[in-house]
C-alpha positions as CSV (number, residue, x, y, z in Angstrom):
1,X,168.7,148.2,46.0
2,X,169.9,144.7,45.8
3,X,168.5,141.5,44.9
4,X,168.5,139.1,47.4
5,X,166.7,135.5,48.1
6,X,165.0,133.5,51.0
7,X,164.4,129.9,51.4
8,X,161.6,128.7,53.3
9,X,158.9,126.0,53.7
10,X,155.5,126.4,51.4
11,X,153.4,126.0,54.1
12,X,154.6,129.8,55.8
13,X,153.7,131.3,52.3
14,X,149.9,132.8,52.9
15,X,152.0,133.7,56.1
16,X,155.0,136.0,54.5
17,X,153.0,137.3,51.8
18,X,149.8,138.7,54.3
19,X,152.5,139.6,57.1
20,X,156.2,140.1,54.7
21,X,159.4,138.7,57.0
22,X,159.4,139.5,60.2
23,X,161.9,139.3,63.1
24,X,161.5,136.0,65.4
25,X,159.3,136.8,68.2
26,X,157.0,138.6,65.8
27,X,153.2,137.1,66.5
28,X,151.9,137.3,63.0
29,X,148.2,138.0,62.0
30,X,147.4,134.5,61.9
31,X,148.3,134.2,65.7
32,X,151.4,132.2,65.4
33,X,154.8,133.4,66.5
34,X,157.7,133.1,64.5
35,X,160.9,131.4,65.8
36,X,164.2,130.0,63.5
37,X,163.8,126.8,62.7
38,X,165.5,124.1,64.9
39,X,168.3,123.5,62.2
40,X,169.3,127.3,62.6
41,X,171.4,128.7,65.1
42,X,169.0,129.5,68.2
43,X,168.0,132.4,70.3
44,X,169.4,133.8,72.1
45,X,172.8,132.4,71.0
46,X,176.0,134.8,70.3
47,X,177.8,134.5,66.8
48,X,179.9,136.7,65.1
49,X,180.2,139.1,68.0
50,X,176.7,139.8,67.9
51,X,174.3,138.6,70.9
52,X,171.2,137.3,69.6
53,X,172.4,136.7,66.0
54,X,169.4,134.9,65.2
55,X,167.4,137.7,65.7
56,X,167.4,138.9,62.5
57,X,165.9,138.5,58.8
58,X,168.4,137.0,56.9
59,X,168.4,136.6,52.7
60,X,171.0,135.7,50.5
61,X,172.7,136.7,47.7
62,X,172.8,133.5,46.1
63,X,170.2,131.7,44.6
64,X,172.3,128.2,45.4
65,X,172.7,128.9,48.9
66,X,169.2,130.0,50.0
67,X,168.2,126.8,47.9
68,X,170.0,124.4,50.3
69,X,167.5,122.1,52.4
70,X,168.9,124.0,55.4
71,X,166.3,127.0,54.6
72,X,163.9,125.5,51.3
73,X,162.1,122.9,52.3
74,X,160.8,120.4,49.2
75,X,157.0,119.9,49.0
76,X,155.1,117.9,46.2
77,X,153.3,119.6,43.7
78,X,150.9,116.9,41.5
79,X,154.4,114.6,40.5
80,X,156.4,117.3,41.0
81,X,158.5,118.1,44.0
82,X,159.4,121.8,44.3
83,X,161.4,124.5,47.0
84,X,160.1,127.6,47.5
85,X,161.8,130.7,47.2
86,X,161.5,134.3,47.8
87,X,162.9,137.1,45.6
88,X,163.6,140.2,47.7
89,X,164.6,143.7,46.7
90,X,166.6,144.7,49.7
91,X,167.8,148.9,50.7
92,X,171.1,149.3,50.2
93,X,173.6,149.6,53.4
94,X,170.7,148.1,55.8
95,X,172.0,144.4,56.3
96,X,175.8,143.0,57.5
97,X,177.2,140.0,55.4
98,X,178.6,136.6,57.0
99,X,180.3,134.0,56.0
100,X,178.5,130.7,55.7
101,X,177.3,128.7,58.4
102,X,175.9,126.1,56.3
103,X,178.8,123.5,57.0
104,X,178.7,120.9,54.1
105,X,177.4,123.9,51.4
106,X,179.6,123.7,48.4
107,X,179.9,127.2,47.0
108,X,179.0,127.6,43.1
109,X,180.3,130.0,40.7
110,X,180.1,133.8,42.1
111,X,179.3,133.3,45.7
112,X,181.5,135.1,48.2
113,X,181.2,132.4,50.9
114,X,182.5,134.8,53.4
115,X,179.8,137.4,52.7
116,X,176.8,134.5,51.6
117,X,174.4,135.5,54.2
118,X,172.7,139.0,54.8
119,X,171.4,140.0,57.8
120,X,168.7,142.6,58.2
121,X,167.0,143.9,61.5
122,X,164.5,146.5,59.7
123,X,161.6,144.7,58.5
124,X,160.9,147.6,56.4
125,X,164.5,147.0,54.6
126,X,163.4,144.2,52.6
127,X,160.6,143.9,50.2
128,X,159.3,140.7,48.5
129,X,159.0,141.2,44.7
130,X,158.4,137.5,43.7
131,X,157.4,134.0,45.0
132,X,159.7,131.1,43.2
133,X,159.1,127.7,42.5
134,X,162.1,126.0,41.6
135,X,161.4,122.4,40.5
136,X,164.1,119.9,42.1
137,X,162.4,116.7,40.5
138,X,160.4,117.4,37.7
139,X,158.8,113.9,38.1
140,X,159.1,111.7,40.7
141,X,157.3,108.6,38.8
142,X,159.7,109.0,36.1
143,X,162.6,109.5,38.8
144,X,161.3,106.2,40.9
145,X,161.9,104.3,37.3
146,X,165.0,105.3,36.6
147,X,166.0,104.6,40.2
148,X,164.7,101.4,39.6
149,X,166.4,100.5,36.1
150,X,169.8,101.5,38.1
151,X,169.2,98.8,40.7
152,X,168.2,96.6,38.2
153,X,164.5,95.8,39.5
154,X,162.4,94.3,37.0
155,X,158.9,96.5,38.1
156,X,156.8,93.6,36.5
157,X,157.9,90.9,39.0
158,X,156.8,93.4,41.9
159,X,153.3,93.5,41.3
């Protein structure tokens, strides 16, 4: 198998983990049916020679890529603010590879940007094998005071 990860937004978490990934169109047990996300290319758009590209599971090999605000979406946690990720152990030969279409992701060491996204159309493929949280500001008081010391504001005289 192959190790593979999937951005997405904290709040479809109860959802992947009761239901796993689905395809779009899927109604999940909660009653909701899943579509991409409005930032993703839609249904039933052609790309890559494939008619309905979207409709697919798609994970990446990269850690970097999947943590791009185009598929992780940053919630607050306490003073925290986090992504969340899923790890995914994925059969080998059931997924084709694409090249980016992320247009303004800069690659980082050991991604193949022309082979960065995995697309799967077996839900039974791809298995989740862990839930990440990957801390993007560790605190955002201590981050709104550093901001602030950089524009030199004096915090006192804003009380």
């Amino acid at each position: 198998p192959h190790i593979a990860y999937h951005g997405t937004n904290i709040k479809v978490i109860e959802s992947i983990l009761i239901d796993g990934l689905v395809m779009p169109s899927t109604v999940v047990s909660s009653g909701l049916r899943i579509c991409p996300p409005s930032n993703h290319i839609a249904r039933p758009t052609s790309a890559f020679g494939i008619a309905d590209f979207s409709n697919g599971i798609f994970v990446t090999p990269s850690i970097y890529y999947c943590s791009d605000p185009a598929y992780a979406v940053t919630f607050t946690y306490n003073d925290e603010r986090l992504i969340c990720l899923l790890e995914c152990s994925i059969k080998d030969g059931s997924f084709q590879t694409f090249r980016s279409t992320v247009k303004n992701y800069v690659a980082h060491p050991g991604d193949d940007i022309n082979a960065i996204e995995w697309r799967l159309t077996n839900t039974a493929d791809i298995e989740i094998i862990s839930v990440l949280f990957i801390p993007v500001i560790k605190s955002k008081t201590e981050q709104a005071l550093l901001r602030a010391k950089k524009l030199d504001v004096d915090l006192k005289s804003v009380e």
